[in-house]
N, C-alpha and C positions, 0 to 999 in steps of 0.2 A: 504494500500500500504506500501512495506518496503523498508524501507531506509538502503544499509550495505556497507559495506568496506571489502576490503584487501591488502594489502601490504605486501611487502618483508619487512622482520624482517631490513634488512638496511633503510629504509625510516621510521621505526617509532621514536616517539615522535621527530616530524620535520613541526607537522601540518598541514602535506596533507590532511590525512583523514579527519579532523576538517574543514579545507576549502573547500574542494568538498562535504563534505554535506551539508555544509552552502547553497552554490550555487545549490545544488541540492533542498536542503530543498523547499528555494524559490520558485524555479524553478515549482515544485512536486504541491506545494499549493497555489502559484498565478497564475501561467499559463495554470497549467493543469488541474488546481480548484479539486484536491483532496483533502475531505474532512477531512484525519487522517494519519496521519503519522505513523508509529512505527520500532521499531527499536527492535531484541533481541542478545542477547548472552550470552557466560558461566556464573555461578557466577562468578568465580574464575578470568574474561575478566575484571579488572577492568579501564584497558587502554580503551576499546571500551567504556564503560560506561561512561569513565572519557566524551569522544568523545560525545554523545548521551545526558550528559547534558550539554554542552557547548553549544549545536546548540539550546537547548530550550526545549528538548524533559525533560518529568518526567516518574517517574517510580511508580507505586504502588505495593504494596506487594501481594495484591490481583489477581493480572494478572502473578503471578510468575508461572512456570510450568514447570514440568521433560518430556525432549524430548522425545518424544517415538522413535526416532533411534537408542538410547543410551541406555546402560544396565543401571539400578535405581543405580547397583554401583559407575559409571564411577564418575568421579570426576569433568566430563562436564555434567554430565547428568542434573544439575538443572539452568534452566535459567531464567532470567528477562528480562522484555518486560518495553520498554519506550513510551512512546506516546507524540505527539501532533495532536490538530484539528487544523482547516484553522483559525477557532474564536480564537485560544489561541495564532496559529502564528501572525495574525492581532493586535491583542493587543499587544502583544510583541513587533512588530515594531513600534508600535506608541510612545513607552516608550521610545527608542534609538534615 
C-alpha cells in the first residue's frame, strides 16, 4: 500500500505533509492492519524524502528504480522507494 502527498508549492515546509502521514501512517497499519507501507518519488524530491523518513519509513538502494512513464533521460526518471512493515511501525512506537 502507498502512502503520498501533494500540496501547493504555498503550504510546503509548514509540516502538513509530515503530519497527515503520520496520522495516516497509523491509521494504514493499526486499523487497517496493512502489512507494509511504502512511499516513492524523484531522486532529485528531497523534501518528500526528507517527509518519508521523519514518519519512520527507510529506504534501501536496492529497491531504487527508473519509472517506466518517464524517458531514462528525464531528470525525474530515477526514483527511490521507502518502506515500512506493521512489525517495524510497532517497534517504533514502543521506543517513543
Amino acid at each position: 500500500m502507498e502512502i503520498a502527498w501533494r500540496l501547493a508549492a504555498k503550504f510546503w515546509s509548514k509540516g502538513y505533509a509530515t503530519e497527515a502521514a503520520k496520522a495516516v501512517l497509523n491509521y494504514a497499519l493499526t486499523e487497517l492492519n496493512i502489512p507494509e507501507i511504502f512511499s516513492f518519488t524523484a531522486v532529485a524530491n528531497t523534501k518528500s524524502q526528507r517527509v518519508m523518513e521523519k514518519i519512520g519509513l527507510h529506504h534501501s538502494d536496492d529497491d531504487d528504480f527508473d519509472h517506466p512513464k518517464l524517458d531514462k533521460n528525464s531528470p525525474l526518471s530515477r526514483h527511490v522507494i521507502y518502506r515500512l512493515t506493521d512489525e517495524e511501525y510497532l517497534e517504533m512506537m514502543n521506543h517513543i
